[in-house]
GURO-403890 format. One record per residue (C-alpha): x, y, z; residue number from 0; residue in three letters. Coordinates in nm, 3 decimals, always signed. Example, Ala and Ser with C-alpha at 12.3 -4.5 7.8 and 13.67 -1.06 7.14 Angstrom:
<pts>
<<+1.230,-0.450,+0.780>,0,ALA>
<<+1.367,-0.106,+0.714>,1,SER>
</pts>
This chain:
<pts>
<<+7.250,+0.606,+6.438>,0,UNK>
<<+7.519,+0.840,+6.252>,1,UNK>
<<+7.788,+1.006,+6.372>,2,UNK>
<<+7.857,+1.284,+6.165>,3,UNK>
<<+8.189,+1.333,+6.192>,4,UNK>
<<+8.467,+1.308,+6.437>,5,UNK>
<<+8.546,+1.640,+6.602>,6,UNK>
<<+8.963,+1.493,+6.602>,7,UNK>
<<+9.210,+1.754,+6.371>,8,UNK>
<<+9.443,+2.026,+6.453>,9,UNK>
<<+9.613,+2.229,+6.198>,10,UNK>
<<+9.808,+2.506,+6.415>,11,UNK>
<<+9.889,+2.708,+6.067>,12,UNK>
<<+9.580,+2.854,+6.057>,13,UNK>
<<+9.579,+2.972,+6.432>,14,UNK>
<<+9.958,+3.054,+6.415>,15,UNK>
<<+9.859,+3.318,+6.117>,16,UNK>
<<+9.562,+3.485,+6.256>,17,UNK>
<<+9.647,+3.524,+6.628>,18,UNK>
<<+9.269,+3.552,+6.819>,19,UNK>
<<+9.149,+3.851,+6.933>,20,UNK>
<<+8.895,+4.070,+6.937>,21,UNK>
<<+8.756,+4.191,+6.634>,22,UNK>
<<+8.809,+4.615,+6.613>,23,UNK>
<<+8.436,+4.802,+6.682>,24,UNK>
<<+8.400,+4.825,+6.310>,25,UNK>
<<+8.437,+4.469,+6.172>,26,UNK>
<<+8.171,+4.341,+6.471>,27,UNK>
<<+7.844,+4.277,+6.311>,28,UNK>
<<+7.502,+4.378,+6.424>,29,UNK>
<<+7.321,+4.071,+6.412>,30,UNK>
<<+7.606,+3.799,+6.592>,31,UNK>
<<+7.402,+3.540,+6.566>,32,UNK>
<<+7.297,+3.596,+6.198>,33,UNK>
<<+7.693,+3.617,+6.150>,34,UNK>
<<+7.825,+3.280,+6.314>,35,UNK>
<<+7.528,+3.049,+6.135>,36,UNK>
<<+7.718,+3.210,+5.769>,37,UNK>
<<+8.028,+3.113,+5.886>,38,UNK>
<<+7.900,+2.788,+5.956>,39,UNK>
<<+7.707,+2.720,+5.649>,40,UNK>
<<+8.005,+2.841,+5.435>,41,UNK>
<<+8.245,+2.610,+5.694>,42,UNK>
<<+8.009,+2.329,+5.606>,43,UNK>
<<+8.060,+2.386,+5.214>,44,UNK>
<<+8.436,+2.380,+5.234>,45,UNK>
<<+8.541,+2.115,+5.533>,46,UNK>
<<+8.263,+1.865,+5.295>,47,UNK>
<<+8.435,+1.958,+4.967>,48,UNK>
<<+8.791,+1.949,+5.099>,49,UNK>
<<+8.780,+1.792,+5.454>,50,UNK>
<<+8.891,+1.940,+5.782>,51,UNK>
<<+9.271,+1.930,+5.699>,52,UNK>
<<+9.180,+2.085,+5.310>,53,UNK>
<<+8.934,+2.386,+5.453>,54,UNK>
<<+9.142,+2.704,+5.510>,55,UNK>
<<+8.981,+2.932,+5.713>,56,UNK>
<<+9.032,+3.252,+5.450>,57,UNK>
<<+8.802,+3.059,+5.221>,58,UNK>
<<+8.545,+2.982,+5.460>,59,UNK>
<<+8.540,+3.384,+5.530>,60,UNK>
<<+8.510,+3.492,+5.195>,61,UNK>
<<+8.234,+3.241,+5.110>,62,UNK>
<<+8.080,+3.370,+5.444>,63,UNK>
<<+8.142,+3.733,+5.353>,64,UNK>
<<+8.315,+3.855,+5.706>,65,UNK>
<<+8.629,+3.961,+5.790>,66,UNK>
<<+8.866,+3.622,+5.890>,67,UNK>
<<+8.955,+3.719,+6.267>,68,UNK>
<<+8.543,+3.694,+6.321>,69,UNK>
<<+8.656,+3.331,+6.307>,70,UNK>
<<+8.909,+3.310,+6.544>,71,UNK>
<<+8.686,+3.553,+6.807>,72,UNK>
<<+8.323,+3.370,+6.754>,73,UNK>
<<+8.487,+3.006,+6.763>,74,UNK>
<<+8.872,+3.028,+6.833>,75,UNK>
<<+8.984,+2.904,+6.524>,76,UNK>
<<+8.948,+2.620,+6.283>,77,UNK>
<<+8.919,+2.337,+6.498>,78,UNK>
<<+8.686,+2.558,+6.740>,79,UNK>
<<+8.451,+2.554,+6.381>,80,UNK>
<<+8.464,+2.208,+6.312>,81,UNK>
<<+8.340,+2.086,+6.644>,82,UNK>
<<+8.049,+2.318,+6.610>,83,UNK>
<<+7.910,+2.179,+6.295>,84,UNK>
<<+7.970,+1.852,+6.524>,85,UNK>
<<+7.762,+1.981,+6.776>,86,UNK>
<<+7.479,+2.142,+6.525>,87,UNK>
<<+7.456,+1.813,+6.383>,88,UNK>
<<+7.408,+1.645,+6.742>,89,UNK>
<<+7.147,+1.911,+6.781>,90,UNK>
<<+6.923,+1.864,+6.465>,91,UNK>
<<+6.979,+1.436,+6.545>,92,UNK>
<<+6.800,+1.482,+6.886>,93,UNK>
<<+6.558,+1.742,+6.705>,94,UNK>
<<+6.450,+1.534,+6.420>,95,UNK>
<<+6.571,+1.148,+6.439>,96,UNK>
<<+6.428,+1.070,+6.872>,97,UNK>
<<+6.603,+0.754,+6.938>,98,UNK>
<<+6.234,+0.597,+6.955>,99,UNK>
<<+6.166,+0.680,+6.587>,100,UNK>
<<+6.071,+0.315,+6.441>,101,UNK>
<<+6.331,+0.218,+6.272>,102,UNK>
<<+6.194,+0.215,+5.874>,103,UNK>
<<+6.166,+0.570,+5.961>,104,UNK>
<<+6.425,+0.649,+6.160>,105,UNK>
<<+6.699,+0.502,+5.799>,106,UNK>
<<+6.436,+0.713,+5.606>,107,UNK>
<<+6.508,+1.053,+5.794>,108,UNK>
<<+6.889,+0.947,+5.786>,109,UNK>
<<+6.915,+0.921,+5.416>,110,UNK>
<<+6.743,+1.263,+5.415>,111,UNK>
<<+6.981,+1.442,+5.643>,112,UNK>
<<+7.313,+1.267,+5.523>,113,UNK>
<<+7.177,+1.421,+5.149>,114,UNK>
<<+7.121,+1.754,+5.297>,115,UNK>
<<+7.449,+1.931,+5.190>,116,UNK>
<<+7.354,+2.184,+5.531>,117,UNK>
<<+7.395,+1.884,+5.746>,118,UNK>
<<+7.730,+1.750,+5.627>,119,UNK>
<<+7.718,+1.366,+5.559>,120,UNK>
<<+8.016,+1.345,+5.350>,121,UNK>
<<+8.210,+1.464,+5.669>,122,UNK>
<<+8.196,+1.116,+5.819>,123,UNK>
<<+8.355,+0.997,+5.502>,124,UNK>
<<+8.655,+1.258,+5.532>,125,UNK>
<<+8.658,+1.178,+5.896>,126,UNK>
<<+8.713,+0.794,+5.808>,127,UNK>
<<+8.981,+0.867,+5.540>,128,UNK>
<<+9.137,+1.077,+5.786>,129,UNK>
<<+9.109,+0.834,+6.102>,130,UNK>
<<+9.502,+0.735,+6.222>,131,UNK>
<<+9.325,+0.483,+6.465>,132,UNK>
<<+9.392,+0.656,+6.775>,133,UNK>
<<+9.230,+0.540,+7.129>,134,UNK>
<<+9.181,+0.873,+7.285>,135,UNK>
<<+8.933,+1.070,+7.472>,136,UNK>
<<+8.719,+1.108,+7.180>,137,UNK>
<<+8.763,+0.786,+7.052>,138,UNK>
<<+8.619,+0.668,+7.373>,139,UNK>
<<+8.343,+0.877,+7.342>,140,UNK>
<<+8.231,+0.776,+6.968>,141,UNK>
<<+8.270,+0.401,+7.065>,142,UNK>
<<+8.068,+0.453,+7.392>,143,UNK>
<<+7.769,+0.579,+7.190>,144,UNK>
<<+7.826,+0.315,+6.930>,145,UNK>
<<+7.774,+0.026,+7.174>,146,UNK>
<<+7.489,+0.253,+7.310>,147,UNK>
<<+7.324,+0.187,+6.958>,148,UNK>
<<+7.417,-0.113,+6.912>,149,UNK>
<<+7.230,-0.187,+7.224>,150,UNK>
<<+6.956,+0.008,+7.081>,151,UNK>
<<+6.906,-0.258,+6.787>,152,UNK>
<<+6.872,-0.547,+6.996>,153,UNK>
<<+6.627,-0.454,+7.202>,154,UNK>
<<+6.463,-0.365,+6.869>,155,UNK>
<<+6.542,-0.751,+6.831>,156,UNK>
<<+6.379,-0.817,+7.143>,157,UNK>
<<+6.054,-0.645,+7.061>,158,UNK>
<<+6.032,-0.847,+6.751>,159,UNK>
<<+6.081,-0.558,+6.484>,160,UNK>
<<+6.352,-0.639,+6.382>,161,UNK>
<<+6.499,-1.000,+6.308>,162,UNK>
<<+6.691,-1.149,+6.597>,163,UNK>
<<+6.928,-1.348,+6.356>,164,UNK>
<<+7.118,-1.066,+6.242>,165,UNK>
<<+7.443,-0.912,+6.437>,166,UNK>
<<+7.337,-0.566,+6.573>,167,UNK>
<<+7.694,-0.468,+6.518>,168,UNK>
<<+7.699,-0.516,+6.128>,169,UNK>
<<+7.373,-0.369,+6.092>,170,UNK>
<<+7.456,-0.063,+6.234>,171,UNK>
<<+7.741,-0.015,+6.022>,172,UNK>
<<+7.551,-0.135,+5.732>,173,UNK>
<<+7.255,+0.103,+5.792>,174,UNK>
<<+7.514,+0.401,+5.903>,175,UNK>
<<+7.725,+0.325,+5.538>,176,UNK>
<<+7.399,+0.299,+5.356>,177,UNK>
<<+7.238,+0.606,+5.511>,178,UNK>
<<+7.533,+0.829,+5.362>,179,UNK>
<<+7.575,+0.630,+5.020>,180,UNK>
<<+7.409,+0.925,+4.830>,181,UNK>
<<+7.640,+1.188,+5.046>,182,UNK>
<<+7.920,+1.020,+5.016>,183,UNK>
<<+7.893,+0.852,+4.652>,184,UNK>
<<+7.710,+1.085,+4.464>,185,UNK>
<<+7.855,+0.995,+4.112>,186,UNK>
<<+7.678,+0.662,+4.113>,187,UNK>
<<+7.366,+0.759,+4.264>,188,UNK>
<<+7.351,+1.018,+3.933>,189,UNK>
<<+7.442,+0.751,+3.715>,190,UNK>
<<+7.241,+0.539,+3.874>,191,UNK>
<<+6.904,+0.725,+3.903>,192,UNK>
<<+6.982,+0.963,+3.605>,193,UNK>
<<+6.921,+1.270,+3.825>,194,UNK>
<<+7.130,+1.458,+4.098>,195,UNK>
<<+7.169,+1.316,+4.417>,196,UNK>
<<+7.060,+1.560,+4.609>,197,UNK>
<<+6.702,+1.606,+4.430>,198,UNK>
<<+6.376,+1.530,+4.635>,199,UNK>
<<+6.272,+1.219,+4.388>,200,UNK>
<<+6.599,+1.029,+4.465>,201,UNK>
<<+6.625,+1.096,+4.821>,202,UNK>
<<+6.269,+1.016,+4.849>,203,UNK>
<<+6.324,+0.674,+4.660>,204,UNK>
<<+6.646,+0.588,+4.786>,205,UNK>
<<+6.488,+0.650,+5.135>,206,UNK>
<<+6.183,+0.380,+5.110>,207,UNK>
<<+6.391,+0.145,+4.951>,208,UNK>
<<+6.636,+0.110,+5.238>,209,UNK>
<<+6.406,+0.179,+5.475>,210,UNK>
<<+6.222,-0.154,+5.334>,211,UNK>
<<+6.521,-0.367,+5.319>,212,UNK>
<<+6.485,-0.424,+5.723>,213,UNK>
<<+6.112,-0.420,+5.694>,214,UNK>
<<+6.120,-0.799,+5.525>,215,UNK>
<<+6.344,-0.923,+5.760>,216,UNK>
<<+6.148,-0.883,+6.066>,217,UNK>
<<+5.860,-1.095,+5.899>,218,UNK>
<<+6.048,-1.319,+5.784>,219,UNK>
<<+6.181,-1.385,+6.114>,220,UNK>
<<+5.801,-1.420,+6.275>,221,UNK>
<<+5.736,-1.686,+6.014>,222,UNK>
<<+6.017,-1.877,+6.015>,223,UNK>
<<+5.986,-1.921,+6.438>,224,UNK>
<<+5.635,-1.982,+6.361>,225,UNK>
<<+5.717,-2.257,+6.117>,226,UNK>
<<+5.989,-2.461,+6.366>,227,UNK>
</pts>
């Protein structure tokens, strides 16, 4: 249902900097694989605080705790970085949230992964704020698997869970802005629930509420046909 983020930036000053190459036999670590998730998790902590264009690669190796060119030689670079928190995203999605999921729990296990600060929901917010409305490759791409959910709704529609009077379309971006709201607006959901966004009790209570909202609908819909 969510798209992460868009996998669109360049910024060649970090590249033009720190040419790529090969790290010397010193600076390589033992465990590569142990190495690339830190520079991930510490690339997720800046590009959601600051955005792709804000992140600067030096900071994401400090916070990581490895030398800078590791960077450039495990993912080429900035960008190279970015689209691999796109794709770890994609991976945990198809892991955890199956497209047949019924749908009250399919927004439930949304709201939990946009407020998982590992998983990055605020970068679909930067990636909005940052959109120039472009129509390339990618563009294509993110608006192909749009409609593909879109489509997905309606034959939720069709199999009667879901009320047949509301545009697929809207919902989705309804459900997709709602499934990020305590990602992306985290100052009201404290002021709101009196308790950090990000803690179990608000997720878990935010979750069933939203998940509920589309619940009533559907019923109502079966009565009301039932009724004419």
């Amino acid at each position: 249902m969510t798209e992460q983020h868009s996998t669109r930036g360049r910024e060649p000053s970090d590249t033009q900097r720190s040419p790529r190459r090969s790290p010397a036999p010193h600076e390589r670590q033992r465990d590569p694989e142990r190495t690339k998730a830190r520079i991930l998790d510490a690339a997720m902590v800046e590009v959601s605080a600051k955005g792709f264009a804000g992140a600067r690669v030096s900071e994401i190796a400090r916070r990581a705790e490895v030398n800078q060119q590791l960077i450039s030689y495990y993912f080429g670079g900035k960008q190279g970085l970015y689209d691999q928190l796109g794709h770890r995203w994609k991976a945990h999605e198809a892991e955890a949230i199956p497209a047949d999921t019924p749908l009250a729990e399919m927004i439930k296990r949304y709201v939990q992964a946009a407020a998982d600060p590992r998983l990055g929901g605020r970068l679909l917010a930067w990636a909005g704020l940052a959109d120039t409305g472009e129509d390339g490759p990618e563009a294509r791409e993110r608006n192909a698997s749009l409609h593909q959910e879109v489509e997905r709704l309606r034959e939720r529609q069709r199999s009667g869970e879901l009320d047949e009077r509301l545009d697929a379309a809207a919902l989705l971006l309804i459900l997709m802005s709602a499934a990020n709201a305590l990602a992306v607006y985290p100052q009201l959901a404290r002021g709101l629930f009196e308790a950090d966004a990000t803690s179990p009790e608000v997720v878990e209570r935010y979750a069933a509420q939203l998940a509920q909202l589309v619940q009533p609908s559907a019923k109502q819909g079966r009565v009301d046909d039932g009724e004419n």
